[in-house]
C-alpha positions as CSV (number, residue, x, y, z in Angstrom):
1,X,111.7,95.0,100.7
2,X,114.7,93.3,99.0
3,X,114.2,90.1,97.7
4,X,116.8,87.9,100.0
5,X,114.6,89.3,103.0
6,X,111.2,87.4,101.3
7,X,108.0,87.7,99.3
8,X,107.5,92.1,98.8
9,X,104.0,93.6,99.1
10,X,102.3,96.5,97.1
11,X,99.4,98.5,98.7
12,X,97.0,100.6,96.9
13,X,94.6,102.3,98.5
14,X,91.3,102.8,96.4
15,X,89.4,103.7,99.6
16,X,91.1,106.3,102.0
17,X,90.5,107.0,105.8
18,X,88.3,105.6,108.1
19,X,91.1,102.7,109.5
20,X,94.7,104.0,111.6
21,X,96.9,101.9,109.8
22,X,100.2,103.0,107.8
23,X,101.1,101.1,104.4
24,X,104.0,100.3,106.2
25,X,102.4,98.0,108.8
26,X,100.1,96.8,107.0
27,X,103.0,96.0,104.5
28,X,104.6,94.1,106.8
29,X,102.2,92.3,108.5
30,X,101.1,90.9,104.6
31,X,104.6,89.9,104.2
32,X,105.3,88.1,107.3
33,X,102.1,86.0,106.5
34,X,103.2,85.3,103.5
35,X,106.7,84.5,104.7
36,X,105.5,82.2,107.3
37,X,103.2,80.2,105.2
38,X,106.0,79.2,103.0
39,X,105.8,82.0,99.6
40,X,108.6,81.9,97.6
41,X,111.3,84.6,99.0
42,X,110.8,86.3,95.5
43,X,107.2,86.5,95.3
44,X,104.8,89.7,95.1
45,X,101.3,90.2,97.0
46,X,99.2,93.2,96.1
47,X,96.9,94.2,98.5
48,X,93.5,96.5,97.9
49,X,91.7,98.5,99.6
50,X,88.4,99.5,98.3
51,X,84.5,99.8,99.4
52,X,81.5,98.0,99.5
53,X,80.3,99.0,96.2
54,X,84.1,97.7,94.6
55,X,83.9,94.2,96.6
56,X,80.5,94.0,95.8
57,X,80.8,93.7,92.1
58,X,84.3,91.8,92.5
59,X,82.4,89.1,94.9
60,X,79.5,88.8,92.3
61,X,81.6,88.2,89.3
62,X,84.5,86.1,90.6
63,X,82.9,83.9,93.2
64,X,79.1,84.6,92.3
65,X,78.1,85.5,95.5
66,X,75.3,88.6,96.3
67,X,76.8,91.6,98.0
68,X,79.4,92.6,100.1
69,X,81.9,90.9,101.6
70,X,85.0,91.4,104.0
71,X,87.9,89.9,101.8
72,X,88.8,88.1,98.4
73,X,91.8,86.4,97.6
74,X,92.7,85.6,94.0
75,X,96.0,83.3,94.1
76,X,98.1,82.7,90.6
77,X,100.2,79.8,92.4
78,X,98.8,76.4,93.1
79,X,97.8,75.4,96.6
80,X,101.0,72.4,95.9
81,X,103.2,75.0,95.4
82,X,103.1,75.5,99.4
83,X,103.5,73.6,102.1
84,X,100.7,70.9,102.7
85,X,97.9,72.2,105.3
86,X,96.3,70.8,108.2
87,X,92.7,69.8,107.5
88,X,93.3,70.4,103.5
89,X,93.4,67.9,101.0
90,X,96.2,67.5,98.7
91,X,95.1,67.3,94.9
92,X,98.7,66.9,93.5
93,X,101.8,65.8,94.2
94,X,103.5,68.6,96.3
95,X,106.3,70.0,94.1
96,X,108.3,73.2,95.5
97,X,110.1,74.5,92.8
98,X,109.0,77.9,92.5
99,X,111.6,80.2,91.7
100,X,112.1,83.5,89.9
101,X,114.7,83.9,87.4
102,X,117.6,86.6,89.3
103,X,116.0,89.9,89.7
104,X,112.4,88.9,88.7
105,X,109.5,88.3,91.0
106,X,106.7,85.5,91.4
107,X,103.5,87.0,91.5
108,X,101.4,85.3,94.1
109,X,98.2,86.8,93.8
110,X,95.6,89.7,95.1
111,X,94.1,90.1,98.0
112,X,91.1,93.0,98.2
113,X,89.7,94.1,101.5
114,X,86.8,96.2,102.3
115,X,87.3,98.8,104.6
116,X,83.5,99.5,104.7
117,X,83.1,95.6,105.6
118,X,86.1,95.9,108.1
119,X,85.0,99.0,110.1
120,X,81.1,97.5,110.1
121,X,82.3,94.3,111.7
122,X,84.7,95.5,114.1
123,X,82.6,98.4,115.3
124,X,79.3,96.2,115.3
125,X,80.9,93.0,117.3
126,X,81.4,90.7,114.2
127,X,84.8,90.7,114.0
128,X,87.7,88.5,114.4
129,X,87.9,84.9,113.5
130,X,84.6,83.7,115.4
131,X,82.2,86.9,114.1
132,X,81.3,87.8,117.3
133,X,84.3,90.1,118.0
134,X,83.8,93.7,119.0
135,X,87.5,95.6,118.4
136,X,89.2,98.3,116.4
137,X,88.8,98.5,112.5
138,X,92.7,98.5,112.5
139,X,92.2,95.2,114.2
140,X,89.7,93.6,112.1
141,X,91.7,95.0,108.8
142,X,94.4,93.6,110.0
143,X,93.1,90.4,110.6
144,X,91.6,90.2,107.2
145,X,94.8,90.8,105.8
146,X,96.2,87.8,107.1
147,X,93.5,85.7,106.2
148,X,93.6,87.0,102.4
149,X,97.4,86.3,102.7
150,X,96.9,82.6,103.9
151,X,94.4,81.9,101.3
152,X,97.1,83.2,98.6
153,X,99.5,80.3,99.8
154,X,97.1,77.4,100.0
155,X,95.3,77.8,103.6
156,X,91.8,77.2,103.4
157,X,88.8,76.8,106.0
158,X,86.4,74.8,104.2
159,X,86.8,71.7,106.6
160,X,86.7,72.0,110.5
161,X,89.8,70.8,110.9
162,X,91.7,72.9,108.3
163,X,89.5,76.3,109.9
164,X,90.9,75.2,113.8
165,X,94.8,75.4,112.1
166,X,94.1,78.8,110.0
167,X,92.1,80.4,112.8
168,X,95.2,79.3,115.2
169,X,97.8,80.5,112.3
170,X,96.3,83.8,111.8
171,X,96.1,84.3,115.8
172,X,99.3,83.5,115.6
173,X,101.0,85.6,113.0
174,X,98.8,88.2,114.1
175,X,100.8,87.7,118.1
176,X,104.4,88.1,116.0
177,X,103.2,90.7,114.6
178,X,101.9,92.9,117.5
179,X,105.4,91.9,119.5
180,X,107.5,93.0,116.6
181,X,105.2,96.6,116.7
182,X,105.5,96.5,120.2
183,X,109.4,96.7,120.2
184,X,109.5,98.9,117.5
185,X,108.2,101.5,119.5
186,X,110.0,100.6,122.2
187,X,113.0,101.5,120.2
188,X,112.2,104.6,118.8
């Protein structure tokens, strides 16, 4: 992705198969999240894909929580440097002034998804944003990729309010994106 056409996304896959999805979509969908919550047009999002026993260990030593989990995000930009969020306090003056000097990138941060957690939820009806959702693990991946992406540019669910506006900007990123798949296959 060039960098006039906004932030770029690396996958790497440390866990293969189980999920349908191609790098490519789920590059794009991470990038149109990103893009709509307001990263910098130059930034960079990696996204990993690993197992339960990877998450596991990352869960415990960054956010000292026992076991699995279904997604981490770990952002290197401020939650100021976006746009203010429904529902989330602000903690500093709101400043936008991220920008990479020509040709260089912003790193905004990690995001690290379990495909063991996704398929387990999906295929045991505790997916989607209310945990009682029965669909595809290419579903459920997909909708933890956008909520890893939100959390990289300042969304957070901690309050009830702020949870209504990210459950209701992941539904709707997640709409865009099914549309723009749609016509693309309608094209080809």
């Amino acid at each position: 992705m060039s960098r006039s056409s906004g932030p770029s996304v690396r996958i790497v896959r440390r866990r293969q198969g189980g999920i349908s999805i191609t790098a490519t979509e789920l590059r794009a969908l991470v990038a149109r999240a990103l893009r709509d919550a307001g990263a910098p047009r130059g930034g960079e999002a990696v996204v990993t894909l690993v197992d339960d026993r990877e998450i596991t260990k990352l869960n415990e030593m960054h956010m000292k929580k026992r076991g699995a989990t279904d997604v981490l995000s770990f952002p290197l930009l401020e939650p100021t440097a976006y746009p203010a969020r429904p529902g989330t306090p602000r903690r500093a003056v709101h400043s936008r002034t991220i920008a990479a000097p020509l040709g260089d990138s912003v790193p905004l941060g990690d995001i690290v998804i379990s495909v063991d957690r996704a398929i387990d939820q999906a295929r045991a009806g505790r997916g989607g944003v209310d945990g009682k959702t029965a669909h595809t693990p290419a579903d459920e991946l997909r909708l933890l990729a956008v909520h890893g992406a939100l959390h990289l540019c300042g969304w957070d669910h901690g309050a009830a309010t702020a949870e209504r506006a990210m459950w209701a900007e992941q539904e709707r990123i997640l709409r865009a994106h099914s549309r723009a798949m749609r016509r693309t296959l309608v094209r080809a």
